[in-house]
C-alpha positions as CSV (number, residue, x, y, z in Angstrom):
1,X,-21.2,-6.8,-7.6
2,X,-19.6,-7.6,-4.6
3,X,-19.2,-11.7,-3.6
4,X,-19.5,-12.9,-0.8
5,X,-15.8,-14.1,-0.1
6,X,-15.3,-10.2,-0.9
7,X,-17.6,-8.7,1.8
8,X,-16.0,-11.5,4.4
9,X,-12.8,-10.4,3.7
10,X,-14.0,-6.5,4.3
11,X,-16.1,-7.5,7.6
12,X,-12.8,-9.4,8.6
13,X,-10.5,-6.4,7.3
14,X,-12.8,-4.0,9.3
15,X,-13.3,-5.6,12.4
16,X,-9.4,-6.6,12.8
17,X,-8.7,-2.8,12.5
18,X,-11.7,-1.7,15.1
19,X,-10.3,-4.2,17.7
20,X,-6.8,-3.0,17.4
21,X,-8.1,0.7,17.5
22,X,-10.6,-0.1,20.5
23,X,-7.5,-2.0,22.5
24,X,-5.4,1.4,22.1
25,X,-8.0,3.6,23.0
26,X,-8.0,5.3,26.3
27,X,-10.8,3.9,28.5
28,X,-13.7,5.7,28.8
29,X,-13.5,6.5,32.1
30,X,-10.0,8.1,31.6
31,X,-10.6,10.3,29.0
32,X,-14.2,11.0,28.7
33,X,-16.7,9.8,26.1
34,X,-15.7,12.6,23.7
35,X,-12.3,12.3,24.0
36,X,-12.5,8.5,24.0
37,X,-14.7,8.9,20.4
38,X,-11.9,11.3,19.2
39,X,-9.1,8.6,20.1
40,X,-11.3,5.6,18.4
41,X,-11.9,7.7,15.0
42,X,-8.3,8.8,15.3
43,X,-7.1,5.2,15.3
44,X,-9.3,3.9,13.1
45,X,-8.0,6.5,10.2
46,X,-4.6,5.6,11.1
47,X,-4.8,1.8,10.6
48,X,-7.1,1.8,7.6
49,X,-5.5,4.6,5.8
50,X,-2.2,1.5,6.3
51,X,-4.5,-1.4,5.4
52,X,-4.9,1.2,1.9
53,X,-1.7,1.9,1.7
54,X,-0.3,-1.8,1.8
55,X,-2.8,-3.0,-0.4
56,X,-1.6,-0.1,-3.1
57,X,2.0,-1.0,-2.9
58,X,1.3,-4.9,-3.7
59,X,-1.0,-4.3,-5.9
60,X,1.7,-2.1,-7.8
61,X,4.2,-4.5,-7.3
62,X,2.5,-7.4,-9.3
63,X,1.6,-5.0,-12.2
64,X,5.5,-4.3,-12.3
65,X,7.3,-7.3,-11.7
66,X,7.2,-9.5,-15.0
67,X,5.5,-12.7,-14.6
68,X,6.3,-16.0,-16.5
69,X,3.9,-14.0,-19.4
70,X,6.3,-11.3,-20.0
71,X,9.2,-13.8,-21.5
72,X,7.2,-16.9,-22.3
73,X,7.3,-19.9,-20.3
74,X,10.5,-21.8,-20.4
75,X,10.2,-25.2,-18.9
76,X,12.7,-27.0,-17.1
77,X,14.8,-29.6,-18.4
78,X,12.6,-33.1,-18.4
79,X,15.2,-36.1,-17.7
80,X,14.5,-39.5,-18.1
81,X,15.0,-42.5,-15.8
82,X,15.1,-45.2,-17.9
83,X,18.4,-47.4,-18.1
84,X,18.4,-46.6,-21.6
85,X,18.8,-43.0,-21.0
86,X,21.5,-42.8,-18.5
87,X,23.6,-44.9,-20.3
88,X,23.7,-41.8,-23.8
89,X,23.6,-39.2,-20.7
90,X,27.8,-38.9,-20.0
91,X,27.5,-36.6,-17.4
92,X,24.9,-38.4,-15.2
93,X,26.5,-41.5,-16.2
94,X,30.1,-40.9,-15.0
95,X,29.5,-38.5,-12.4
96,X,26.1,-40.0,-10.4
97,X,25.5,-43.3,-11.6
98,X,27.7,-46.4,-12.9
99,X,26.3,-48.1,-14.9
100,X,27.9,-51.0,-16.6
């Protein structure tokens, strides 16, 4: 079942690639309506068949790039700002702060 943010984003996907295929069309009156039809299809194929494409290769890329699944999660290091802390911590103590 298709959503509704889905067909959006086809109407949108469609309608970006017919603009940009109608704006490098010949104009009718140049080329004739045959011609001009031949020019429009042409176009369209060519920027959809790359919409496909692009689409393909990311989707392919995030199958094969290992997400933070693939090794577990590892967490950063959690530091503390209490006085207390600081003061057991020798590197942050001597380098960052003094504390007396």
């Amino acid at each position: 079942m298709i959503t509704i943010h889905k067909a959006r984003k086809r109407v949108l996907t469609f309608s970006l690639i017919a603009f940009c295929a109608f704006w490098l069309t010949p104009s009718f009156s140049e080329v004739g309506p045959i011609f001009f039809l031949l020019w429009f299809a042409t176009f369209m194929m060519l920027f959809g068949s790359q919409v496909f494409w692009i689409s393909r290769v990311l989707d392919s890329a995030e199958r094969s790039i290992p997400g933070p699944g693939a090794f577990g999660s590892v967490s950063p290091p959690q530091f503390s700002t209490s006085a207390s802390s600081l003061r057991t911590t020798p590197l942050l103590s001597k380098c960052f702060l003094r504390v007396t």
